[in-house]
N, C-alpha and C positions, 0 to 999 in steps of 0.2 A: 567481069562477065557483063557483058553490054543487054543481056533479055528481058522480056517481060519489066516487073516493078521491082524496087527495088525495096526487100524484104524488112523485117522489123530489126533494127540491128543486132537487138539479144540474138533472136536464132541465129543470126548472120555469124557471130561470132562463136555463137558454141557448136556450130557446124564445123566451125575452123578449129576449134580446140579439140575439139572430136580427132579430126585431121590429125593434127600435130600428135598428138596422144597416139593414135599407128605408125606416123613416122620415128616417135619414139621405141615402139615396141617392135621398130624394122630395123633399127640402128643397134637394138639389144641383140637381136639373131645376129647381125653378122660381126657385131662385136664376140659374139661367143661362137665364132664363126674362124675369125682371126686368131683367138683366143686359142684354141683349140689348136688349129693350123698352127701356131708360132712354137707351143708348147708339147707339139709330136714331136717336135725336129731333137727338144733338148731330155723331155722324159718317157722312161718307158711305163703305161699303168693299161691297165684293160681298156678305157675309154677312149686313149688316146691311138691305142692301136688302129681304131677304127675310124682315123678321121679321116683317111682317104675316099668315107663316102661320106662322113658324118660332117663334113666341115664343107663340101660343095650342098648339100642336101639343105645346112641351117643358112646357107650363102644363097639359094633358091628360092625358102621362106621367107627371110627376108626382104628380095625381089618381089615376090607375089602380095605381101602384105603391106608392102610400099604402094605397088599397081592398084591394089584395091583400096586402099584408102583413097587415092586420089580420084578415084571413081566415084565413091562413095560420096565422097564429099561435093563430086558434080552432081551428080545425079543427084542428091539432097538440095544445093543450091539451086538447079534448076527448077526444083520441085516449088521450092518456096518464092520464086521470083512469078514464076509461071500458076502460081497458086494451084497447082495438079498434089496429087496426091505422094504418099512417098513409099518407094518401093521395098518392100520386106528383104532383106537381106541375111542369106541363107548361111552365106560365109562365112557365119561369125560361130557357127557350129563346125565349121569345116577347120576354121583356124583351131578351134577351140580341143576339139580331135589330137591335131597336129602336135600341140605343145602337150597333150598327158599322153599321147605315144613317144613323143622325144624323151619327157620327164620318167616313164616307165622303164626305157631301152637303157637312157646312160642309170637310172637307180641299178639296174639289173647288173649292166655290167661293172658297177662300184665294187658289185659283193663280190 
């Protein structure tokens, strides 16, 4: 990123660990995404019944928390090159939502 100054490296990098740490948790969705998808084809159980929307839906989450990390992480670098302030981010209630309504649905359909 060629902007402004060029930041204090600690934040520089725990901006970028921040980063990695959702691309981590984008690669867990759609590994339990593929997971699912591989494992309708050979058993039959309640949860997997339902990967026909459960396994495009965690394959989405994954996309979108990909997206936003990497946003996240501009937007935070620019903030601190350009010395402006940094923007509150609402997402992280929204992701947060998402995983205890997935973690609710597949408990429910376990029993």
């Amino acid at each position: 990123m060629k902007m402004g100054k060029d930041p204090d490296y600690r934040f520089s990098l725990a901006n970028e660990r921040t980063f990695l740490a959702w691309i981590r948790t984008a690669l867990a969705f759609l590994a339990t995404a593929v997971g699912i998808d591989l494992l309708s084809a050979t058993h039959d159980s309640a949860i997997l019944s339902h990967s026909q929307w459960l396994t495009p839906a965690l394959a989405g989450v994954a996309f979108a928390t990909a997206v936003w990390a990497f946003l996240r992480w501009y937007q935070n670098e620019k903030a601190m090159r350009l010395e402006g302030p940094f923007k509150y981010s609402k997402s992280l209630m929204v992701m947060t939502g998402v995983v205890i309504a997935f973690a609710v649905l597949i408990g429910l359909w376990a029993l």
